[in-house]
MOPAC internal coordinates of N, CA, C and O (Angstrom, degrees):
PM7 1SCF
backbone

  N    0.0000 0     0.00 0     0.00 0    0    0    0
  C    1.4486 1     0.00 0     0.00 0    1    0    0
  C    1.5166 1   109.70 1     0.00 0    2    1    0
  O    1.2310 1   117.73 1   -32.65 1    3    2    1
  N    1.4653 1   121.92 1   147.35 1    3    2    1
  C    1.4666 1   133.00 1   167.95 1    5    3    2
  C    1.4667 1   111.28 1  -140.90 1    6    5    3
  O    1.2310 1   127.56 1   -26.91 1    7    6    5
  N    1.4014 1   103.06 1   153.09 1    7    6    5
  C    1.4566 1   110.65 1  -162.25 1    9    7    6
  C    1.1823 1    92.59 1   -94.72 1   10    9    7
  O    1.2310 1   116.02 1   -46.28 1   11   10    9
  N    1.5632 1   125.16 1   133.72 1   11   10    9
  C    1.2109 1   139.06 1   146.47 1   13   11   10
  C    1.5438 1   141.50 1  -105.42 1   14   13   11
  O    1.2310 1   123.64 1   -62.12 1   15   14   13
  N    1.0939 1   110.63 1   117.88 1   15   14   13
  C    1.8359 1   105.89 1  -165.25 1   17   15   14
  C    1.4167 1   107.61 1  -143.14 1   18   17   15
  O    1.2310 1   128.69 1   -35.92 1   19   18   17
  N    1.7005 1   100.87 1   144.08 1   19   18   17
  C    1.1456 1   140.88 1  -173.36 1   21   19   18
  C    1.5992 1   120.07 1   -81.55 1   22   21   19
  O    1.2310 1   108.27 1   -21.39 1   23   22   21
  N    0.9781 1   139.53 1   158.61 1   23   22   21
  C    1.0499 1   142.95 1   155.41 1   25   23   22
  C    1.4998 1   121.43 1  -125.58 1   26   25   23
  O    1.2310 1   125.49 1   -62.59 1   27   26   25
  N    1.5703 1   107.06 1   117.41 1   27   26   25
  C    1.8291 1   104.42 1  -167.44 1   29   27   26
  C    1.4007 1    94.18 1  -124.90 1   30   29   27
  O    1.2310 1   114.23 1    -5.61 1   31   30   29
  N    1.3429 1   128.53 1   174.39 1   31   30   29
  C    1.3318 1   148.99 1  -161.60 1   33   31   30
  C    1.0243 1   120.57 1  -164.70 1   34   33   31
  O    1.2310 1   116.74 1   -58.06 1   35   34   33
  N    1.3576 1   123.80 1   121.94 1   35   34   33
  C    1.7762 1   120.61 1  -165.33 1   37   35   34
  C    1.1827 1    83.95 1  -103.92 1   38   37   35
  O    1.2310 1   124.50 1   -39.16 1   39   38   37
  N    1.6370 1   108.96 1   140.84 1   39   38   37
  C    1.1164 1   137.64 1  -161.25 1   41   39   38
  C    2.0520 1   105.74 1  -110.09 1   42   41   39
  O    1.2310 1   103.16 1   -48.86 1   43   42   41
  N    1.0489 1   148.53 1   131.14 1   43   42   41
  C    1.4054 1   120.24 1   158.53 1   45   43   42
  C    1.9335 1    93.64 1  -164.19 1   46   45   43
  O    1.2310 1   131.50 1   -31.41 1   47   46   45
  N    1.8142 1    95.40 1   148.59 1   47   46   45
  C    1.4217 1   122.93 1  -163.25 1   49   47   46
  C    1.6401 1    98.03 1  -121.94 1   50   49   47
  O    1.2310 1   127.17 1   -28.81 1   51   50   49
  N    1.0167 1   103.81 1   151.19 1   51   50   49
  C    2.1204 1   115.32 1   143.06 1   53   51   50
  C    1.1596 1   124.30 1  -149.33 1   54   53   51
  O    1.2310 1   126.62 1   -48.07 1   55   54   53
  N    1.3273 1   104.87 1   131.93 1   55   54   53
  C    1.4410 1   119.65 1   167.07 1   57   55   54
  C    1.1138 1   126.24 1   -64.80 1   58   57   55
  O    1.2310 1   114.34 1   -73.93 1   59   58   57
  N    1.3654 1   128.32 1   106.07 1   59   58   57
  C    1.7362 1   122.21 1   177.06 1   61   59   58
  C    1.2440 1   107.00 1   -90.51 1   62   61   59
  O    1.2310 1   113.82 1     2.62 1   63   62   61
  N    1.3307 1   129.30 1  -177.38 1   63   62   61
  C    1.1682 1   141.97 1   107.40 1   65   63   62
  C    1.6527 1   144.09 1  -141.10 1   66   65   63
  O    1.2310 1   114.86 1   -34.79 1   67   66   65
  N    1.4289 1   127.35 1   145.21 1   67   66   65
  C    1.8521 1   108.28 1  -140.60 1   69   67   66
  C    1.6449 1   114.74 1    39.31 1   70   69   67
  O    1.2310 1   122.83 1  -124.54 1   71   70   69
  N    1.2317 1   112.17 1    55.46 1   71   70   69
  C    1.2067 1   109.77 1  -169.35 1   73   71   70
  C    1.5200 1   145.53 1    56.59 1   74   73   71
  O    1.2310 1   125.03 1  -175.57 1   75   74   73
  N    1.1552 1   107.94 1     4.43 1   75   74   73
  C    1.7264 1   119.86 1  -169.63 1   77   75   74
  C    1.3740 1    90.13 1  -126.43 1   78   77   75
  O    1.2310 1   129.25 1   -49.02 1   79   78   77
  N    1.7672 1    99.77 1   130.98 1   79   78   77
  C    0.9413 1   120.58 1  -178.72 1   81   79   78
  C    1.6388 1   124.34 1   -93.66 1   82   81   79
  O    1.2310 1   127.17 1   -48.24 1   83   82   81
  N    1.5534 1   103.82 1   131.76 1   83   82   81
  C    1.3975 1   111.09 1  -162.26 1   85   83   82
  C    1.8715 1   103.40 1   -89.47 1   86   85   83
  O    1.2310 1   119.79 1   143.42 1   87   86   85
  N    0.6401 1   118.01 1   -36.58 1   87   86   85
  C    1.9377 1   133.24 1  -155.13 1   89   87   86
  C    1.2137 1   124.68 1  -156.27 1   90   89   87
  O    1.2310 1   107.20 1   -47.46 1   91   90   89
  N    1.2215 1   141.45 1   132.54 1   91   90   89
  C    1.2154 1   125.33 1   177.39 1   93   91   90
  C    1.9283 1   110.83 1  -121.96 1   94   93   91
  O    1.2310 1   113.53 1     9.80 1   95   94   93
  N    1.2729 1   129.83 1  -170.20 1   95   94   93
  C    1.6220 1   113.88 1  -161.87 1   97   95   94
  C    1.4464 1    81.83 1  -147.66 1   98   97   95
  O    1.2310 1   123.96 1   -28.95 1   99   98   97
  N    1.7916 1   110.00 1   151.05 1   99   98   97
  C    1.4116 1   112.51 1   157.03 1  101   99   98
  C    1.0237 1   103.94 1  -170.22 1  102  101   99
  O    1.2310 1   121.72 1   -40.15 1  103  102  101
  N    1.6157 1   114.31 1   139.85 1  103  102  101
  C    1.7861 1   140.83 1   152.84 1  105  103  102
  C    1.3146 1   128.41 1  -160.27 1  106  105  103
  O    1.2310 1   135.99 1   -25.58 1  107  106  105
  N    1.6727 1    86.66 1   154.42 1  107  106  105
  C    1.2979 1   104.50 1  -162.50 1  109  107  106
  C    2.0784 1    97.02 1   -71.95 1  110  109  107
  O    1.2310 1   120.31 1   -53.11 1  111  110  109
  N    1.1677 1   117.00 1   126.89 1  111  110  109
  C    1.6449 1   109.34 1   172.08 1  113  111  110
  C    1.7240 1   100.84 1  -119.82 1  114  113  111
  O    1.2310 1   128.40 1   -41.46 1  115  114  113
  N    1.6509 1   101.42 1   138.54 1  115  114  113
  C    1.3698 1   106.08 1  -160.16 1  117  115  114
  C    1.6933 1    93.74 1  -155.84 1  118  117  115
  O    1.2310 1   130.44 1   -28.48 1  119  118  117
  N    1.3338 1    97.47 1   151.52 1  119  118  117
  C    1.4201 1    99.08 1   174.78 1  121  119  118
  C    1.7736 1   141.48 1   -62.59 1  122  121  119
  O    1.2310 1   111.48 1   -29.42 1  123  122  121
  N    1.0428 1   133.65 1   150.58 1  123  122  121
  C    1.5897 1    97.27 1  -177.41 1  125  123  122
  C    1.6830 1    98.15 1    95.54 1  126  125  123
  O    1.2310 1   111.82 1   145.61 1  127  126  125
  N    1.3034 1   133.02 1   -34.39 1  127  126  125
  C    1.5182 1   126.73 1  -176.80 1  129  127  126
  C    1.1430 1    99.74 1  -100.45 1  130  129  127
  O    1.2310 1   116.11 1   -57.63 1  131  130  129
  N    1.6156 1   125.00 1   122.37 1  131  130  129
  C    1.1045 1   139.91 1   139.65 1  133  131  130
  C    1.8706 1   143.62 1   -16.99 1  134  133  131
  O    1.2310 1   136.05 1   132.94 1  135  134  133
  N    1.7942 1    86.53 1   -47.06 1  135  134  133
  C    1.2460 1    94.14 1  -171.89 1  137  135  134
  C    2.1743 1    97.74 1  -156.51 1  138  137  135
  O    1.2310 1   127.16 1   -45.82 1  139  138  137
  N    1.4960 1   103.83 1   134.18 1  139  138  137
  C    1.1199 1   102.97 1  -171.73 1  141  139  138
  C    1.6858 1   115.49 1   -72.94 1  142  141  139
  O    1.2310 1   108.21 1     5.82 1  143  142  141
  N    0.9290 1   139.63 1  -174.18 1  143  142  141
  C    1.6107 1   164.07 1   173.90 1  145  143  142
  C    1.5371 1   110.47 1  -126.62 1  146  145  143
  O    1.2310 1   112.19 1   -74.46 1  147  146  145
  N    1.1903 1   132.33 1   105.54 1  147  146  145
  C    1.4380 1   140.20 1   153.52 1  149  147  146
  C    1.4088 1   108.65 1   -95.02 1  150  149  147
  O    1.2310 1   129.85 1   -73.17 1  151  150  149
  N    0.9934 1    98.61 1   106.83 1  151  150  149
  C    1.7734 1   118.32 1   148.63 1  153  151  150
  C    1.3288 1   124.01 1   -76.74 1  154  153  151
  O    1.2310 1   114.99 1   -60.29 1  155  154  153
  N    1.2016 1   127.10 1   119.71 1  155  154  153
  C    1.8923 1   152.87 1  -159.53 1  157  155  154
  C    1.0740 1   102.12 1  -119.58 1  158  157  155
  O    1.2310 1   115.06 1   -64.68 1  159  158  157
  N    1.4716 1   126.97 1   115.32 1  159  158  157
  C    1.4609 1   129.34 1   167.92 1  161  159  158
  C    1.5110 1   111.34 1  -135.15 1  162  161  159
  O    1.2310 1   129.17 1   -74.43 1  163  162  161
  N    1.2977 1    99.93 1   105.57 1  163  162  161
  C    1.8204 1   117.67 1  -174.58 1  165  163  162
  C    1.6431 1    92.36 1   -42.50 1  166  165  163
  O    1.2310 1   116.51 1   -44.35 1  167  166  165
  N    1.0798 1   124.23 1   135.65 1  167  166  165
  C    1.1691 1   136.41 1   156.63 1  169  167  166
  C    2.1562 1   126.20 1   -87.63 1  170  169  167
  O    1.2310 1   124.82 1   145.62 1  171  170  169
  N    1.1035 1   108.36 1   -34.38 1  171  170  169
  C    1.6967 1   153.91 1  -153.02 1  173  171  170
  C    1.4296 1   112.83 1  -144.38 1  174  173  171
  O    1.2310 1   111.01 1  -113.87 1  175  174  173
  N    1.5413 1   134.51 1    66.13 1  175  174  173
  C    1.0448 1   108.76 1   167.75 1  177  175  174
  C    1.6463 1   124.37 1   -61.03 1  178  177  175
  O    1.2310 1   127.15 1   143.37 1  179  178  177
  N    0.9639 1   103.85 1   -36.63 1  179  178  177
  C    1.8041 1   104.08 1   175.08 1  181  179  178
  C    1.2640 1   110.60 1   -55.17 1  182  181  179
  O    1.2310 1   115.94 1   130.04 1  183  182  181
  N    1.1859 1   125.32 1   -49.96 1  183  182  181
  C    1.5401 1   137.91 1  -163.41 1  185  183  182
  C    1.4793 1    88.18 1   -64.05 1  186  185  183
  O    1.2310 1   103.39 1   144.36 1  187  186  185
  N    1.6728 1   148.14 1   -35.64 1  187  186  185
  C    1.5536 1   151.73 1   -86.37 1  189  187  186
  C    1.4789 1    71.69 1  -137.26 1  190  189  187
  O    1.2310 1   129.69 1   107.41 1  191  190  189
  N    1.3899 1    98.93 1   -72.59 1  191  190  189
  C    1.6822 1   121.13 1  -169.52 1  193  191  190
  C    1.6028 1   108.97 1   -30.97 1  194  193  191
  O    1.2310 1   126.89 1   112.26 1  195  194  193
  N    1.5571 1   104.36 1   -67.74 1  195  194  193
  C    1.1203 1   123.09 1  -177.72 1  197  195  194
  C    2.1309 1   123.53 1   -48.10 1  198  197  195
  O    1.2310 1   137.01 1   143.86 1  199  198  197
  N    1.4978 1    84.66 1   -36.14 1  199  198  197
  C    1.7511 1    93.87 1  -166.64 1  201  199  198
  C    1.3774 1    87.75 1  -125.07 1  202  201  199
  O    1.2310 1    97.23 1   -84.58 1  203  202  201
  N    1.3194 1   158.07 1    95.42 1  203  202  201
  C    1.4039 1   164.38 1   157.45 1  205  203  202
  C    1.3023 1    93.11 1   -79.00 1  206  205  203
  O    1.2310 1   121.77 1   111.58 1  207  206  205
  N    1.5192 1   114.22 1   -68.42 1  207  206  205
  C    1.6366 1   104.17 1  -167.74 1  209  207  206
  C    1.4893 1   134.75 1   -52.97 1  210  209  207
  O    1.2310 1   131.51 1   158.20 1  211  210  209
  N    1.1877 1    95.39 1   -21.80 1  211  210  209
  C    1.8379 1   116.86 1   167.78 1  213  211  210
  C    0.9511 1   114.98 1   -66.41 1  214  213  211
  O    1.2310 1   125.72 1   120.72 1  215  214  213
  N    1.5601 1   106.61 1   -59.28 1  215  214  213
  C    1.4084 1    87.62 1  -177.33 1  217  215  214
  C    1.6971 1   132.15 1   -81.94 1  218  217  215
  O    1.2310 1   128.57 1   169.67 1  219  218  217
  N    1.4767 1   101.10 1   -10.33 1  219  218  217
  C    1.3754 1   107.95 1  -169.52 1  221  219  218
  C    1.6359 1    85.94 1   -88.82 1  222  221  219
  O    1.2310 1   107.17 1   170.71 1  223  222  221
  N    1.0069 1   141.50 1    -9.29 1  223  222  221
  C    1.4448 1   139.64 1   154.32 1  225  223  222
  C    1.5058 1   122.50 1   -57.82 1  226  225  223
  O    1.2310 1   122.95 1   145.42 1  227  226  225
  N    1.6850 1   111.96 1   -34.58 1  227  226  225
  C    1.5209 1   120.74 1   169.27 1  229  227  226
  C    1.3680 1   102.65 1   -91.58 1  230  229  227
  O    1.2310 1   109.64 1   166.29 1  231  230  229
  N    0.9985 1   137.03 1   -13.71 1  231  230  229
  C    1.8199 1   129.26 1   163.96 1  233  231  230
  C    1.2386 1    91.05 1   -62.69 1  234  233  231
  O    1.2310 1   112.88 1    93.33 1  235  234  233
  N    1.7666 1   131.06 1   -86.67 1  235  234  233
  C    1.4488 1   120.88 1  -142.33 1  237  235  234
  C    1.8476 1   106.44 1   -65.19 1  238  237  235
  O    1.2310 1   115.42 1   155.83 1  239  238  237
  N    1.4544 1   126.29 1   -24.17 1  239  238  237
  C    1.1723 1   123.05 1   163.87 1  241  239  238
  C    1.5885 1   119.81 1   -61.76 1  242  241  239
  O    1.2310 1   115.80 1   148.21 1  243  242  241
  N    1.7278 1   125.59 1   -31.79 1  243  242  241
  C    1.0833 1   110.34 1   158.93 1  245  243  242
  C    1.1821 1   127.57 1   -54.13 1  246  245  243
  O    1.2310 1   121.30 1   132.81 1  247  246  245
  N    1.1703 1   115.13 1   -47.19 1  247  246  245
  C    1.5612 1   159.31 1  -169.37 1  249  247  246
  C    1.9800 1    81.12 1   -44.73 1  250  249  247
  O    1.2310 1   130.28 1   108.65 1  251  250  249
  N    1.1568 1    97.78 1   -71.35 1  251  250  249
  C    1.9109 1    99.82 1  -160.52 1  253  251  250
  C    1.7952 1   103.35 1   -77.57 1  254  253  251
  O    1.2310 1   123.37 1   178.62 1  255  254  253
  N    1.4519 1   111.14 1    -1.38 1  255  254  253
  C    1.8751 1    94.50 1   175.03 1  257  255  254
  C    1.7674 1    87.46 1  -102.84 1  258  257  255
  O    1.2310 1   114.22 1   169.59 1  259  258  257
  N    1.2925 1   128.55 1   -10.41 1  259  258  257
  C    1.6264 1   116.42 1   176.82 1  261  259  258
  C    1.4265 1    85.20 1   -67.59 1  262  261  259
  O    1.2310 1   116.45 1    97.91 1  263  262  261
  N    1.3426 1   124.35 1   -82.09 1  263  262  261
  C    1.5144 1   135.95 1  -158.21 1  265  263  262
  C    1.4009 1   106.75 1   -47.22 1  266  265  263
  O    1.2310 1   112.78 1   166.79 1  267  266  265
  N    1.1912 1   131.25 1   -13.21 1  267  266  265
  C    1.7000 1   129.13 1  -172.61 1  269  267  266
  C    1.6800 1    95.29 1  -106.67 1  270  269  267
  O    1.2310 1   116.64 1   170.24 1  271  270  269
  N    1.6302 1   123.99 1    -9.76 1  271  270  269
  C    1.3541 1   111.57 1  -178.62 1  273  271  270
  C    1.2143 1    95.14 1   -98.91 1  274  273  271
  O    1.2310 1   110.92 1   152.56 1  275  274  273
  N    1.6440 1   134.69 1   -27.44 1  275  274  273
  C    1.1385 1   130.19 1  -134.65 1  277  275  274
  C    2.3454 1    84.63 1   -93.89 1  278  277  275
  O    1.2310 1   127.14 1   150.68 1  279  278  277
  N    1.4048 1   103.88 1   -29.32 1  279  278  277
  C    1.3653 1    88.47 1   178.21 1  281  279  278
  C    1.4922 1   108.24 1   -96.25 1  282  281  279
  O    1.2310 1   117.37 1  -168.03 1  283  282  281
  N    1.1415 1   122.61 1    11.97 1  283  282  281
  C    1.7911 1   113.48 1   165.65 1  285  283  282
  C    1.6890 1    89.90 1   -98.71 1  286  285  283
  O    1.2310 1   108.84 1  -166.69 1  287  286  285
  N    1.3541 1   138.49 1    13.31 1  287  286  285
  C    1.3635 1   106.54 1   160.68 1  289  287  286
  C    1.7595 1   108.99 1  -104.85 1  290  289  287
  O    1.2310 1   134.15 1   163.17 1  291  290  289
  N    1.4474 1    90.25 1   -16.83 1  291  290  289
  C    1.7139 1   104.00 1   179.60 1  293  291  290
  C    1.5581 1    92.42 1   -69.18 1  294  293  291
  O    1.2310 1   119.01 1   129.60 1  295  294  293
  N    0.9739 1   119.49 1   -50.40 1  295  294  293
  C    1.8763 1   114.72 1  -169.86 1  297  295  294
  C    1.8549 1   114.61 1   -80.21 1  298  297  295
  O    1.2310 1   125.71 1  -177.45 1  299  298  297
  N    1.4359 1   106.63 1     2.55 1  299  298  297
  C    1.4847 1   119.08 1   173.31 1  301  299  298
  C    1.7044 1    90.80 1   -98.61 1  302  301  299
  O    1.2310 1   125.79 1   128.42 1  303  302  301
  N    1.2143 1   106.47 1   -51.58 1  303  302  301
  C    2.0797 1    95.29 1  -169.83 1  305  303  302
  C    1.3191 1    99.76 1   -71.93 1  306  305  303
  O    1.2310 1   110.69 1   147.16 1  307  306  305
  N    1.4597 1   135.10 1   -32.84 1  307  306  305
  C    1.5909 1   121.94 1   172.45 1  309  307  306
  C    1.6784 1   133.83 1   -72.64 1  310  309  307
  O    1.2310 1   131.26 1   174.20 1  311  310  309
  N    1.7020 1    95.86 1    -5.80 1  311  310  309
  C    1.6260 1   108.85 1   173.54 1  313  311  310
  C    2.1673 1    96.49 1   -98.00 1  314  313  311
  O    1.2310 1   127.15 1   168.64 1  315  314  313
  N    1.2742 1   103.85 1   -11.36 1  315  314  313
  C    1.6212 1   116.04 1  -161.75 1  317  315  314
  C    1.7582 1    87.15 1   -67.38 1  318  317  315
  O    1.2310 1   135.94 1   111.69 1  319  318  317
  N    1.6315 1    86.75 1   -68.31 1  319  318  317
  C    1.6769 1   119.15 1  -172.36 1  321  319  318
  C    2.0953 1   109.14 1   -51.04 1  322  321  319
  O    1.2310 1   117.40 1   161.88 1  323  322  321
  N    1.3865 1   122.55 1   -18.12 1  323  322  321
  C    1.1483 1   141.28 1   148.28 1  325  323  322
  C    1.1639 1   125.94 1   -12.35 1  326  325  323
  O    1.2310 1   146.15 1   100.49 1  327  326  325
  N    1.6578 1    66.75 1   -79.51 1  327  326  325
  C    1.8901 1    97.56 1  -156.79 1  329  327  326
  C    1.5549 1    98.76 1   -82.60 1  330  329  327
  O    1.2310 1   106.24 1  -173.87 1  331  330  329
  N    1.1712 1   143.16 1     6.13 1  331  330  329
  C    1.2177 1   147.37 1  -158.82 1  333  331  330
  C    1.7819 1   104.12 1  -104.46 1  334  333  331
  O    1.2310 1   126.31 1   121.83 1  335  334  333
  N    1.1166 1   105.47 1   -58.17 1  335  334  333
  C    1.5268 1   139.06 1   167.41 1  337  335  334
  C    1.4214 1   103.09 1   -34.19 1  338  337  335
  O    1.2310 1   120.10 1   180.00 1  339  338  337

């Protein structure tokens, strides 16, 4: 047997606007995954209705700090996997 371990990071965002929050964002980013999962949960449908572009503007910006963490952990386990060598 050998121990193998992961490193994951819960991820989570909200969309405001004038301060009231429309949506909020979450995932787990972990090593070993390719590609992240954002979960979107309207908070405000009226508020939602009204500002779509905002918020679907703070999805794809969540969207790119998951995907920009998810390869600094891929480039932490491939400097890990290195030093092992």
């Amino acid at each position: 047997m050998s121990l193998t371990t992961t490193k994951s990071i819960a991820l989570n965002g909200k969309s405001t606007v004038d301060g009231k929050q429309i949506a909020t964002f979450s995932t787990v980013v972990s090593t070993g995954l390719s590609y992240t999962s954002v979960s979107t949960q309207i908070t405000d449908q009226d508020l939602y209705e009204k500002n779509k572009a905002t918020v679907r503007k703070d999805r794809n910006d969540f969207q790119t700090v998951a995907d920009n963490l998810t390869d600094s952990l891929e480039s932490e386990s491939a400097k890990g996997t290195e030093q092992i060598i």
